[in-house]
N, C-alpha and C positions, 0 to 999 in steps of 0.2 A: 375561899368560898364565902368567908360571911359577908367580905369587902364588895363581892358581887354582889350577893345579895340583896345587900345594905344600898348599894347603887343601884340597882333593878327599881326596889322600893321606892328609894328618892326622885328617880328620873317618875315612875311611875303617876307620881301622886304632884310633884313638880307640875308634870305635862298636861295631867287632863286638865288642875286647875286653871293653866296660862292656855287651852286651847278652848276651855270655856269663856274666859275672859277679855283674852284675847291681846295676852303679853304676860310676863313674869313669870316665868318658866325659874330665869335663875336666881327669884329668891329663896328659892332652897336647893337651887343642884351647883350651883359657882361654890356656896358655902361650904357647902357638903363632901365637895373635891377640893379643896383647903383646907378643913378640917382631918382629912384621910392623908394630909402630907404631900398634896402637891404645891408648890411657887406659886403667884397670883398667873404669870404668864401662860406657863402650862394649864394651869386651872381654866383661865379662860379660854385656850385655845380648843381643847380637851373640852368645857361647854358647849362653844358654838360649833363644834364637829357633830354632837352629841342632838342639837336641838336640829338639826338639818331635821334630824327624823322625825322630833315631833308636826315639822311642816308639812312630812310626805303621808304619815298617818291620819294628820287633821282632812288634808286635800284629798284622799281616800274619800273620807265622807262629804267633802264639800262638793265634788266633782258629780255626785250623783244628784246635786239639787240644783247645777247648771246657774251659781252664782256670780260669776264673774266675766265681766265684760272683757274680749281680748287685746281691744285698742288702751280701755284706760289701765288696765293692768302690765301692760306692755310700757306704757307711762310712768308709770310707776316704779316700774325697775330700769329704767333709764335715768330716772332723777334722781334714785335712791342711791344704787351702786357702786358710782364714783365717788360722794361720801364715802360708803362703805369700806372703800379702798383707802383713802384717804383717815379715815380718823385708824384703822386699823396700825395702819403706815407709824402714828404717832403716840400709838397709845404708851409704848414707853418711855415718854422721854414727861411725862404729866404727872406727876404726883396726886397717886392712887388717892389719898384723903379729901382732896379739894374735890377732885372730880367725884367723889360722891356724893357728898355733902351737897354739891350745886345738883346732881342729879337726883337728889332724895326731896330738895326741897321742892325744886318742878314738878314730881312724882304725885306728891302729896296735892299739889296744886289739881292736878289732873280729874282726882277723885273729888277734891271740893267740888270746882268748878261743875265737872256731872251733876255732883248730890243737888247742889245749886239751880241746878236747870231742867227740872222735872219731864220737860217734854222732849231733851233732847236727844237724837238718835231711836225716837219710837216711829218714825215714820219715816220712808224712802223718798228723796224729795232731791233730787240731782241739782244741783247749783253748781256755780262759776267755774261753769265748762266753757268759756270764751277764752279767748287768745290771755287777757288779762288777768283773768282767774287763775288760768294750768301755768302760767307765771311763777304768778305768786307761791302757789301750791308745791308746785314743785320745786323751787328756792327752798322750801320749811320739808322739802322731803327730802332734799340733798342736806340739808342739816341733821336732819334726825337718819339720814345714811350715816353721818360724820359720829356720832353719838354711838348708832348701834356699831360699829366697826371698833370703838375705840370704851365704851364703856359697858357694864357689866351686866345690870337686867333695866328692865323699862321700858327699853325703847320703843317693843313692838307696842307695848301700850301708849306711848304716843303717836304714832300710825294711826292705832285703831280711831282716838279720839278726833285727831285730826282728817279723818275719811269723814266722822260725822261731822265735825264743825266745821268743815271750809267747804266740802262737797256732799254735802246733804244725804250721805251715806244712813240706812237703819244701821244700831248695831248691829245686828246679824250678820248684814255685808259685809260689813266693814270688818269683825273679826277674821271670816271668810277672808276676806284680800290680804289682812295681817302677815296670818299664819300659812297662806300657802306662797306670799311672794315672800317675805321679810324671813317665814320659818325656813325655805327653803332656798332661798334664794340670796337674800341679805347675808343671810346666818352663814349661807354657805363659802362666798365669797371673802368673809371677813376670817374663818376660820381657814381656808387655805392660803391666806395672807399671812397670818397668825404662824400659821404652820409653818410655812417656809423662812420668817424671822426667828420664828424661839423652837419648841419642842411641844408635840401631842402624848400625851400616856395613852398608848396604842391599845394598850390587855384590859384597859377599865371600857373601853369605846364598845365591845360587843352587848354590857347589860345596858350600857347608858343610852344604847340607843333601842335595846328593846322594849326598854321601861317607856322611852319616849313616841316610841310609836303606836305602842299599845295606849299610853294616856292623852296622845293627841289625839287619834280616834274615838275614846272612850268620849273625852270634853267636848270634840265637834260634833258627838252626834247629841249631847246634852242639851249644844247651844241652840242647835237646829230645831229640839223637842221643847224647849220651855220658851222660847224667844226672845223678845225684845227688852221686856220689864226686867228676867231674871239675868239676863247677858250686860243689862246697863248697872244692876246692883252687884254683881259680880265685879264688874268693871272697878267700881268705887272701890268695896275694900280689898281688892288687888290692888289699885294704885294706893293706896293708904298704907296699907300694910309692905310692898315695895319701898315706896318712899320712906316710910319707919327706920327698917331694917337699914338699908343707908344711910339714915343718918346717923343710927346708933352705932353703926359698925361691926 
């Protein structure tokens, strides 16, 4: 009972922060299910089972403010996916230490580059929606499929930044698309990949996903009430403090 509890908690306070932010769910719930005694493999399979829910809790509240477009959303899990599949495919055979390190340092990049750019992501301004643009875009979202499938937290937080920097996404949006394709959708596909190669701790999965549905909903309706200013300062020391924890191990 305390171990549930202890996981209720975690996911709890994990989820609203990464569904305010808009990514980093498992700098505190990956940890937290290896410190409790589970493998890295199980741990991660066991997260991304786990965070499906904080996708279906945040899209609860997103779904009532009618944010997201069906075409490029549909885009988006089309380019994402197949990564998804793929880096999940490999993520054993990578030695767990490099691949953090390279994703703590990008991590940290993430939040500079924001703090950096005072105006970016405050206003909805749709750009390189031409044949050339959803190209590109979608090359850099099949990679960051390859990434969330195969490594441990961040990802969505490069989703989110890259909805504002390449397609003129506000924050707000953009978290919005995160958390309801990549929470639910990425997460999902990578974790029953996951599952079918290694093992899930089945008996931790019922708090880990209460805590996470409650703190998705809890942070998407945060993100929706404070805006753009507070979801892009959010955004920083979430990638800051994600990137950190990566690198220190």
């Amino acid at each position: 009972m305390t171990d549930q509890l202890l996981l209720f908690v975690i996911a709890l306070v994990a989820n609203a922060f990464s569904a305010f932010a808009g990514g980093g769910a498992g700098l505190l719930q990956l940890p937290a299910l290896i410190f409790l005694g589970l493998d890295f493999g199980p741990a991660l399979a066991t997260h991304k089972l786990a965070s499906v829910a904080l996708g279906i809790g945040a899209s609860g509240r997103h779904f009532r403010e009618r944010a997201l477009e069906q075409r490029f959303a549909l885009y988006i899990l089309a380019c994402g996916l197949p990564g998804v599949l793929i880096g999940a495919g490999i993520i054993l055979n990578i030695p767990d230490r490099v691949a953090e390190i390279a994703l703590g340092v990008l991590t940290v990049g993430l939040g500079v580059y924001s703090w950096a750019r005072p105006g970016l992501g405050r206003e909805h301004r749709p750009t390189h929606r031409d044949r050339r643009g959803l190209v590109i875009g979608g090359a850099v979202l099949f990679g960051i499929g390859v990434l969330n499938g195969s490594l441990t937290s961040g990802t969505g937080l490069f989703v989110t930044l890259w909805l504002v920097r390449w397609f003129g996404l506000d924050y707000k949006r953009a978290v919005a698309y995160t958390l309801v394709l990549v929470g639910v959708f990425w997460n999902a596909t990578g974790a029953l990949t996951l599952g079918l190669l290694g093992s899930i701790r089945w008996d931790w999965i019922p708090a880990l996903v209460l805590g996470s549905l409650l703190g998705g909903y809890i942070g998407a309706h945060f993100a929706l009430a404070k805006g753009n200013v507070w979801i892009k300062r959010a955004f920083e020391l979430v990638t800051v403090a994600v990137g950190l924890k990566l690198l220190v191990g």
